[in-house]
C-alpha positions as CSV (number, residue, x, y, z in Angstrom):
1,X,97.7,94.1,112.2
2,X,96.8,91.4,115.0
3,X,99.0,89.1,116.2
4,X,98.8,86.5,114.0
5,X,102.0,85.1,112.1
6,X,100.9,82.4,109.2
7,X,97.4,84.1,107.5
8,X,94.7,82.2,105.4
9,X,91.5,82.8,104.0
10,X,88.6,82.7,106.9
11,X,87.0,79.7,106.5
12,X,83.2,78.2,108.2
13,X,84.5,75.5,110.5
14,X,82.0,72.6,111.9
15,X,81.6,69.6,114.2
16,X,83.8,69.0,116.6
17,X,83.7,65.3,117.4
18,X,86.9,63.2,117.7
19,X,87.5,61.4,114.5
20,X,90.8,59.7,113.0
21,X,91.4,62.8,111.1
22,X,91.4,64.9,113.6
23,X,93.4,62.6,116.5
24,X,96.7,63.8,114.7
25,X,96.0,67.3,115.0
26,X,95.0,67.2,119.0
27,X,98.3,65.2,119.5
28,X,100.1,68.3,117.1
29,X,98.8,70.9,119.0
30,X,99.4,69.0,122.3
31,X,102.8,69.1,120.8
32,X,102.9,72.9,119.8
33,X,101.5,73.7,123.0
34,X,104.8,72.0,125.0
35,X,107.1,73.4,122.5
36,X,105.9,77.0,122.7
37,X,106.0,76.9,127.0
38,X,109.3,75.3,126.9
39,X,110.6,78.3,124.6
40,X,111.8,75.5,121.8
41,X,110.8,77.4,118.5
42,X,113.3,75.2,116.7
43,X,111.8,72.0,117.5
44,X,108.1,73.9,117.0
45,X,109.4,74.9,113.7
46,X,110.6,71.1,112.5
47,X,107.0,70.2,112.9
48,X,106.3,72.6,110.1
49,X,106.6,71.9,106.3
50,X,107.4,72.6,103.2
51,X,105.0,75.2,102.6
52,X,105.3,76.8,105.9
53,X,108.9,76.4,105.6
54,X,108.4,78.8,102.3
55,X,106.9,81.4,104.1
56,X,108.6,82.0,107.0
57,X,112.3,81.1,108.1
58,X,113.3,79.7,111.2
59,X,115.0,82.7,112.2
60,X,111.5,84.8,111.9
61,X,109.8,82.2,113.8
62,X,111.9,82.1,116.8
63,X,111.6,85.8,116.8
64,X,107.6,86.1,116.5
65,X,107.9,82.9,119.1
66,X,109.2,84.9,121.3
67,X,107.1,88.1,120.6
68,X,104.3,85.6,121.1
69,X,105.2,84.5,124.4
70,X,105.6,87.7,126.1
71,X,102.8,89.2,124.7
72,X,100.6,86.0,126.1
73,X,102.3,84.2,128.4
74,X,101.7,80.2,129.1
75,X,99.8,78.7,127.0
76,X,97.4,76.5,129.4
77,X,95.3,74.6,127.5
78,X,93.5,74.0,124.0
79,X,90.2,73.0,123.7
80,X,89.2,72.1,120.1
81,X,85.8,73.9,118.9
82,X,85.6,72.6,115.5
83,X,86.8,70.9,112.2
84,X,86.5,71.4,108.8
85,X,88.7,70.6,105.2
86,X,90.9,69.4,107.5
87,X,91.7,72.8,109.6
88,X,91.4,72.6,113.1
89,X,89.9,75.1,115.2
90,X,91.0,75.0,119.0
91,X,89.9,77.8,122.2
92,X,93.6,77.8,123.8
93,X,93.7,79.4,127.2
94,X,96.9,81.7,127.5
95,X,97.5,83.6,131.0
96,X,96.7,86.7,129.7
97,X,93.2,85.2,127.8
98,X,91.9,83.2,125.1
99,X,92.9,82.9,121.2
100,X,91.7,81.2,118.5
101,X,94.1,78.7,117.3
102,X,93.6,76.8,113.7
103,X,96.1,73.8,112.6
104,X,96.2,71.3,109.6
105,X,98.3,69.0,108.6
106,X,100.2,68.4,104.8
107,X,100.2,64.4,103.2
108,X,103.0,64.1,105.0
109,X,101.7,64.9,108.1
110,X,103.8,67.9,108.7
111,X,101.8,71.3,110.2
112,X,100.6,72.9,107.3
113,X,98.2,75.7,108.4
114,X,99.5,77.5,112.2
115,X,97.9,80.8,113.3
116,X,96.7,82.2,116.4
117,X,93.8,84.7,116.0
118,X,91.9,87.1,118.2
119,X,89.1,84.7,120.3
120,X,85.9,85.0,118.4
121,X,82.9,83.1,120.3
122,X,79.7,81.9,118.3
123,X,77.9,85.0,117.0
124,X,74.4,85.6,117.2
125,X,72.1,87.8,115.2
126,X,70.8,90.8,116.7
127,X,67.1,90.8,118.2
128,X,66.2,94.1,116.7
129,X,66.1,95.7,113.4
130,X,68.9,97.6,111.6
131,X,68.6,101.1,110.7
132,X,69.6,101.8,107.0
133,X,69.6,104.6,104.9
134,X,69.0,102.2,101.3
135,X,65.6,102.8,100.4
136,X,64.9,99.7,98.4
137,X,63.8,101.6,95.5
138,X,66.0,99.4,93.0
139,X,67.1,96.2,92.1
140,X,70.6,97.4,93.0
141,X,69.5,99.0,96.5
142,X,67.9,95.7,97.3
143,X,70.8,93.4,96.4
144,X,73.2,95.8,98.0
145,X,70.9,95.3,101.3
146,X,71.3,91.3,101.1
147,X,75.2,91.8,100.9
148,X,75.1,94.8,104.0
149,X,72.3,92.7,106.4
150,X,74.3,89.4,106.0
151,X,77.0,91.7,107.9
152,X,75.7,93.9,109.9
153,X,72.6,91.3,111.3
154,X,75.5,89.9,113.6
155,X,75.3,90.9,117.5
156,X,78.7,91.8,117.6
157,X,78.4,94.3,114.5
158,X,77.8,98.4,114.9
159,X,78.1,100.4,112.0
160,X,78.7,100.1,107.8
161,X,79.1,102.7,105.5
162,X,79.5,101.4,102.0
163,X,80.6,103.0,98.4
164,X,80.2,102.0,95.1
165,X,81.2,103.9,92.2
166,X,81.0,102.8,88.9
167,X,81.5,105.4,86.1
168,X,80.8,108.5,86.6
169,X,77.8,107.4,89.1
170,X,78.4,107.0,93.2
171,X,76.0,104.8,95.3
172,X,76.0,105.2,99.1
173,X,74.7,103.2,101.5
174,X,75.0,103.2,105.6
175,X,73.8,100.9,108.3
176,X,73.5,100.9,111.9
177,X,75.2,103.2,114.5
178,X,78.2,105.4,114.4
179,X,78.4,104.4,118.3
180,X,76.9,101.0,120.5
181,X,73.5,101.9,121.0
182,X,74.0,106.1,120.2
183,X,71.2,105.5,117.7
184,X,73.2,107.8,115.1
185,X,73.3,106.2,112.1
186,X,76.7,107.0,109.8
187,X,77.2,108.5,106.5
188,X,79.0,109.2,103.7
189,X,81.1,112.3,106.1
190,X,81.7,109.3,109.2
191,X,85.0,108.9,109.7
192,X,86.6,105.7,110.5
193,X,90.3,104.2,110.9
194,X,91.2,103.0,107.7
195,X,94.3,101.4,109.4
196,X,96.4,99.5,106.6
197,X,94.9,101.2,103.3
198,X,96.8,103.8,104.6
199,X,100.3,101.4,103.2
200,X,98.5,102.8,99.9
201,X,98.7,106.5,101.0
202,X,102.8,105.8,101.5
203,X,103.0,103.8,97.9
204,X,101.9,106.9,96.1
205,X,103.9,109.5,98.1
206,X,107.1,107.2,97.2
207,X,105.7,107.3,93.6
208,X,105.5,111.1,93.8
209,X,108.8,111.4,95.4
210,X,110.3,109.4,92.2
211,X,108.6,111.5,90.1
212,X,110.3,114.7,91.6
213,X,113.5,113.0,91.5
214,X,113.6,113.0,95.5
215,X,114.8,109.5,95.5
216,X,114.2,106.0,93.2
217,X,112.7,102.8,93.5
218,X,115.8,101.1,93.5
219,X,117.9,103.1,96.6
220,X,118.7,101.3,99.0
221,X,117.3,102.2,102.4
222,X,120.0,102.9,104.1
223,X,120.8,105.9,102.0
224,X,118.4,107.9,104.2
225,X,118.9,106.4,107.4
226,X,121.7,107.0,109.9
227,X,125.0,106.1,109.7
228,X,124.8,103.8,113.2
229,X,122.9,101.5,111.2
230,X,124.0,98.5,109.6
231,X,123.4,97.4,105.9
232,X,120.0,96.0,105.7
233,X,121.0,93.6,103.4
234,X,120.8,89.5,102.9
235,X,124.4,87.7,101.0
236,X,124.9,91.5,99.2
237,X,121.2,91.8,98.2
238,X,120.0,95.2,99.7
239,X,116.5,96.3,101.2
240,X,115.5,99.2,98.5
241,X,112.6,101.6,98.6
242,X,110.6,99.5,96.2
243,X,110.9,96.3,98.4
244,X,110.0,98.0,101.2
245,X,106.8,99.2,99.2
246,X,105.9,95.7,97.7
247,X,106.7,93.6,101.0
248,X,109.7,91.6,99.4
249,X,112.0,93.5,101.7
250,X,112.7,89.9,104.0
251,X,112.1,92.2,107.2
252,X,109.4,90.7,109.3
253,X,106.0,91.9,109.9
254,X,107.2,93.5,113.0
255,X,109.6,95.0,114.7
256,X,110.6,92.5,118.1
257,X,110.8,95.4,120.3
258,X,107.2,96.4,119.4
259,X,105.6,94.5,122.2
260,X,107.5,95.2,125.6
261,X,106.1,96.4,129.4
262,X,106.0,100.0,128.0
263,X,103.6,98.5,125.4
264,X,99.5,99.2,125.5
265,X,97.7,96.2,123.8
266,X,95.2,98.5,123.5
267,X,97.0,101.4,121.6
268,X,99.7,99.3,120.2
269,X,101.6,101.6,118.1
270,X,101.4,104.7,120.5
271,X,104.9,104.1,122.1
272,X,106.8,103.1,118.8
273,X,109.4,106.1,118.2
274,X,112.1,106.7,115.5
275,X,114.2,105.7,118.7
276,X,113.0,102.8,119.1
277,X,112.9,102.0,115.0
278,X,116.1,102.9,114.6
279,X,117.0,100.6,118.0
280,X,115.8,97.8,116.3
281,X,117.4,98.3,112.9
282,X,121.1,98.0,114.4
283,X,120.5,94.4,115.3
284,X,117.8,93.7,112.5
285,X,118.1,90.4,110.4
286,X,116.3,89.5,107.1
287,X,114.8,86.3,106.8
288,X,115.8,86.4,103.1
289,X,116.9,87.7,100.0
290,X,115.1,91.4,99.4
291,X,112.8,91.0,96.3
292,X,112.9,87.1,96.3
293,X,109.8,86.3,98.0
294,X,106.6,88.1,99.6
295,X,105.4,89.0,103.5
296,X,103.4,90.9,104.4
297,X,105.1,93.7,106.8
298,X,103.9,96.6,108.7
299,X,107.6,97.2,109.8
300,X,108.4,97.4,105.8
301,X,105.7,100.3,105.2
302,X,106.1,102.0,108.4
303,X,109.9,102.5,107.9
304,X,109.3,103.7,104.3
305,X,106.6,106.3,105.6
306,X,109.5,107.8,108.4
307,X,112.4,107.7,104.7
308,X,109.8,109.7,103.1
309,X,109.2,112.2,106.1
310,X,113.0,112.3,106.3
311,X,113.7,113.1,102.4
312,X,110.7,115.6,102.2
313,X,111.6,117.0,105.8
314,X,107.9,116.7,106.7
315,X,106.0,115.0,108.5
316,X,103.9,111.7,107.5
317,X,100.6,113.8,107.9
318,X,101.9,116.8,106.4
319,X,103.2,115.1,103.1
320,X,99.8,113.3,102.8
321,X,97.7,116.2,103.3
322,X,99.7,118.2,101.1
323,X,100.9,115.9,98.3
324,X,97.7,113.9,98.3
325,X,94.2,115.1,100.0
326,X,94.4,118.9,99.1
327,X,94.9,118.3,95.8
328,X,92.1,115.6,95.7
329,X,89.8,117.8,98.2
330,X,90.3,115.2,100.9
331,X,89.5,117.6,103.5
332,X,89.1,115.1,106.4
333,X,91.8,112.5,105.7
334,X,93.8,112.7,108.7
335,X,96.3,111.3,111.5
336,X,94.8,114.3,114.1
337,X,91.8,114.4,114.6
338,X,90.0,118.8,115.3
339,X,86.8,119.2,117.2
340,X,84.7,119.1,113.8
341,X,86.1,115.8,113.1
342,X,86.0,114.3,116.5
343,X,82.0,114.8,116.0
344,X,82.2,112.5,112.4
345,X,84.4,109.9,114.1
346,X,83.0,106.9,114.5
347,X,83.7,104.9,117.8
348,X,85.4,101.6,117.2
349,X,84.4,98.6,118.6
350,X,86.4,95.1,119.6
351,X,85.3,92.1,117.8
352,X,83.0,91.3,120.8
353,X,81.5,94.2,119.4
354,X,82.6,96.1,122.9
355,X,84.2,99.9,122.6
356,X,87.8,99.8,121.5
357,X,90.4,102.2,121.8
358,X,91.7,104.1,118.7
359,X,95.3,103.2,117.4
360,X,97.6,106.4,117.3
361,X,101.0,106.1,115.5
362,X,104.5,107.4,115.5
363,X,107.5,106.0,113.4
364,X,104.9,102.9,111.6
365,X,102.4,105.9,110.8
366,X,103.0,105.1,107.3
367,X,101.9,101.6,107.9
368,X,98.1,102.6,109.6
369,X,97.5,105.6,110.9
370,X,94.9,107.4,108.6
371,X,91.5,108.2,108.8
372,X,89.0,109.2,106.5
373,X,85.0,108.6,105.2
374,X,83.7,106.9,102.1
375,X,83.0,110.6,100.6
376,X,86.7,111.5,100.7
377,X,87.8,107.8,99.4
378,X,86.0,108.6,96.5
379,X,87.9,111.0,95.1
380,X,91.2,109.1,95.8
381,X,89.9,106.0,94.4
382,X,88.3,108.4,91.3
383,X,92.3,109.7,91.1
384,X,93.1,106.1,90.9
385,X,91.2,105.3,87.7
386,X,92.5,108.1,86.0
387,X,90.4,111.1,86.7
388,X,92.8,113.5,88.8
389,X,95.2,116.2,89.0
390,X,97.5,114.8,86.0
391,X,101.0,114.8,88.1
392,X,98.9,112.8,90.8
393,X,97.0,110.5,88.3
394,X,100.7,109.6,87.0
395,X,102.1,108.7,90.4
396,X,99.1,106.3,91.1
397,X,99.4,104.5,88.1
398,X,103.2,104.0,89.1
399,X,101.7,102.2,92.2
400,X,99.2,100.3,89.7
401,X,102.7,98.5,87.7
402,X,103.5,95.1,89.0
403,X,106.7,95.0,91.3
404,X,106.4,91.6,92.3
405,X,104.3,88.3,91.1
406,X,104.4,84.7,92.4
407,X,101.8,82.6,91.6
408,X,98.6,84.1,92.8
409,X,100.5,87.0,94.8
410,X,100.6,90.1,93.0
411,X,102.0,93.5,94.2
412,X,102.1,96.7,92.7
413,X,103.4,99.6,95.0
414,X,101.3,99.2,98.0
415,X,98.4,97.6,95.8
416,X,98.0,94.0,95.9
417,X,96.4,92.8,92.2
418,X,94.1,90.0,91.7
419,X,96.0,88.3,89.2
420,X,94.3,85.9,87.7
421,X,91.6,88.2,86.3
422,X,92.5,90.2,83.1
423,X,90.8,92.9,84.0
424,X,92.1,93.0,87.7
425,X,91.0,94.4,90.8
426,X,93.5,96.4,92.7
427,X,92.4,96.2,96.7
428,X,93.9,96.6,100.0
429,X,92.3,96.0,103.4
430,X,92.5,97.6,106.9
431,X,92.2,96.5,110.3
432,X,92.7,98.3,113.9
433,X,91.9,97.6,116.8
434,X,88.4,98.3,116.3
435,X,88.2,98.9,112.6
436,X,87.4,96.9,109.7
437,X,88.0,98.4,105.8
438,X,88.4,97.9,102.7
439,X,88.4,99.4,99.3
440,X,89.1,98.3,95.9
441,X,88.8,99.3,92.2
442,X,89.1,98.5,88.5
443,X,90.6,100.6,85.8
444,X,89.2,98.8,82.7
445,X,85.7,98.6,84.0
446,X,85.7,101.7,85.9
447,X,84.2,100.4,88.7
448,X,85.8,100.7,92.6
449,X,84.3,99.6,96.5
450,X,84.6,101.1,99.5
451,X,83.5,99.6,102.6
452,X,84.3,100.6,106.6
453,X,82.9,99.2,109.5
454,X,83.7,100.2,113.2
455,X,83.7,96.8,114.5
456,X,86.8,93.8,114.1
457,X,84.0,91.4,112.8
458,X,85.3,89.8,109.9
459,X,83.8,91.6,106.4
460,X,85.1,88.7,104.2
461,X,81.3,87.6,102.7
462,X,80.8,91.3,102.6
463,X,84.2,91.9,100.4
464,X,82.8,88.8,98.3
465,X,79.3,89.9,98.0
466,X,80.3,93.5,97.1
467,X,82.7,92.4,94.2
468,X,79.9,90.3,93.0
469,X,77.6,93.0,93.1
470,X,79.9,95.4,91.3
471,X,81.0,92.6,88.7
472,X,77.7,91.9,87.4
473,X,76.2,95.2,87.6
474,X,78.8,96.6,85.1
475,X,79.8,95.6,81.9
């Protein structure tokens, strides 16, 4: 939920000498960088092709252009770092502080890979040892420690509380400090901000809704929102409940008016109203045809969380604690926070590995505003392999069916599938502003992951090692 507008898989970048290969890219971003201060996304966007071009429209890019430049300001300089496969990595100096910028090229020399990411500087390991509550008794516990210290060994990582739950049988492990240098380490009752995992939350209270005949997949949004606004619609195709849940809707990843003066960077969300929402959506535009193609969009999930509080006349936290973590015993799955669980929370920490602010949502809540601990993702993920309240168990697997599939992108409701594996994986991943998370599971092996972190460090070797560990420790 950064601020980053073309994604791609982290990657370990080296060597930054000037070569031929990477001449083109310094005279590209020289380019970009000229474009962007002169405020000429269209001639920034003809650098771009084909496969950019696929992913995002010109309309969408002037937009997030313009997001971009407000939110940062001139772009002074860019200072390449490193190179490798052919991706570019560049420190560029904005007014209002440093990003990491990565660029590639295509064979026909066209800008292939673009994306601005939060400034990361070279990491070190820490000089002391890592609490831990694995004991090493097993061959598990001690491959489950490789995976955890590969993480959490990094200066600028805090705390990692990590489930694994395959049958019938759970396996927890924590690491670390529940705050910077509080000595506490977390458990299985820590909460953290499970930021977007809670776009799963929504997908099964739309599920439920269908199930009660509230609404259906196919209604068009507009049904339950006001009259003042327009059609959200692209040549007579409209935005429905369904592609709002799958992120085929062709509204962007978020709303233009989410960054303004009234905006804290540190708190992003706190200001975004219904008002302003519903501000937005009179002048909205798609980018393209609703169910055609797939982006990712917080605006998408966060407008069908405020629908559902609107059909249900409750609110987002109400209809999940209700519909969702009473029936499952989810007893500290929240938005608000009491006293008992301000105690359990864990602090969040910037990718610096510096204190962050929590994230607190209005009219996006649905998109990542939860909270919770690996003991109560247990029994939601449990729910999610089939061992539930029946009328629950039936909603998730709803969110389980494929909506959407193109090539290696498969969506469910909420749920994105690994496709290419017959026995797939169902995952989603969360991010705040000083959050990390993930969970995951599979119904034909009966196996699922959950892993939180209260540090932005990246957790994609730890995602990796934990499926692997999972994988081969289960038949």
């Amino acid at each position: 939920m950064n601020y980053s507008f073309f994604l791609l898989l982290l990657i370990t970048l080296s060597s930054a000498a000037q070569t031929p290969e990477t001449a083109p890219l310094d005279s590209l971003t020289e380019t970009s960088r000229r474009y962007y201060n002169r405020q000429q996304p269209d001639s920034l966007y003809a650098l771009m092709g084909d496969a950019f071009h696929g992913q995002i429209s010109a309309a969408q890019f002037s937009q997030i252009s313009q997001g971009l430049k407000a939110q940062l300001g001139t772009w002074q300089s860019a200072e390449r770092r490193s190179v490798k496969d052919g991706v570019a990595r560049y420190k560029a100096t904005f007014d209002k502080g440093l990003i990491d910028f990565y660029i590639s090229r295509d064979k026909a020399g066209k800008i292939h890979t673009f994306l601005f990411k939060p400034y990361e500087a070279d990491v070190a390991d820490k000089t002391s040892a890592v609490p831990t509550s694995n004991l090493l008794k097993t061959n598990f516990d001690q491959q489950v420690d490789a995976v955890a210290r590969a993480y959490i060994k990094k200066a600028n990582t805090v705390g990692l509380s990590i489930g694994i739950l395959r049958n019938d049988s759970l396996f927890t492990y924590n690491y670390g400090e529940t705050a910077k240098g509080n000595g506490q380490l977390p458990d299985a009752n820590t909460l953290f901000e499970i930021g977007s995992i809670s776009k799963t939350f929504t997908a099964t209270l739309l599920a439920d809704a269908v199930q009660r005949g509230l609404v259906k997949l196919d209604d068009p949004v507009n049904k339950y929102l006001p009259d003042s606004i327009p059609k959200l619609q692209k040549d007579g195709i409209p935005v429905t409940l369904k592609t709002l849940a799958n992120h085929t809707s062709g509204l962007p990843r978020l709303p233009t008016n989410l960054f303004s003066t009234a905006t804290d960077m540190n708190n992003p969300y706190k200001h975004y109203d219904q008002k302003l929402l519903y501000t937005y959506l009179k002048t909205a535009t798609l980018s393209r045809q609703p169910g055609k193609e797939y982006e990712y969009s917080n605006l998408a999930v966060g407008l069908l969380g405020t629908v559902l509080e609107t059909v249900n006349k409750k609110t987002y936290e109400e209809l999940v604690k209700e519909r969702i973590a009473k029936p499952l015993g989810m007893a500290h799955t929240v938005l608000t926070l009491n006293e008992p669980d301000k105690k359990r929370f864990a602090q969040g920490n910037d990718a610096k590995g510096n204190p962050a602010s929590s994230w607190e949502f209005q009219a996006l809540a649905g998109a990542g505003a939860l909270r919770s601990s690996v003991n109560d993702l247990v029994p939601y993920l449990k729910a999610e392999l089939g061992k539930g309240p029946k009328k629950l168990v039936e909603a998730m697997k709803a969110t389980q069916q494929t909506t959407f599939t193109n090539g290696n992108t498969a969506v469910g409701l909420g749920w994105h599938r690994r496709s290419e594996d017959a026995r797939p994986w169902f995952w989603h991943q969360g991010g705040t502003g000083g959050f990390v998370t993930y969970v995951a599971f599979n119904p034909s092996r009966q196996i699922a992951v959950i892993l939180l972190t209260n540090s932005q460090s990246p957790i994609d070797e730890l995602v990796a090692g934990a499926h692997k560990l999972a994988e081969t420790n289960t038949k």
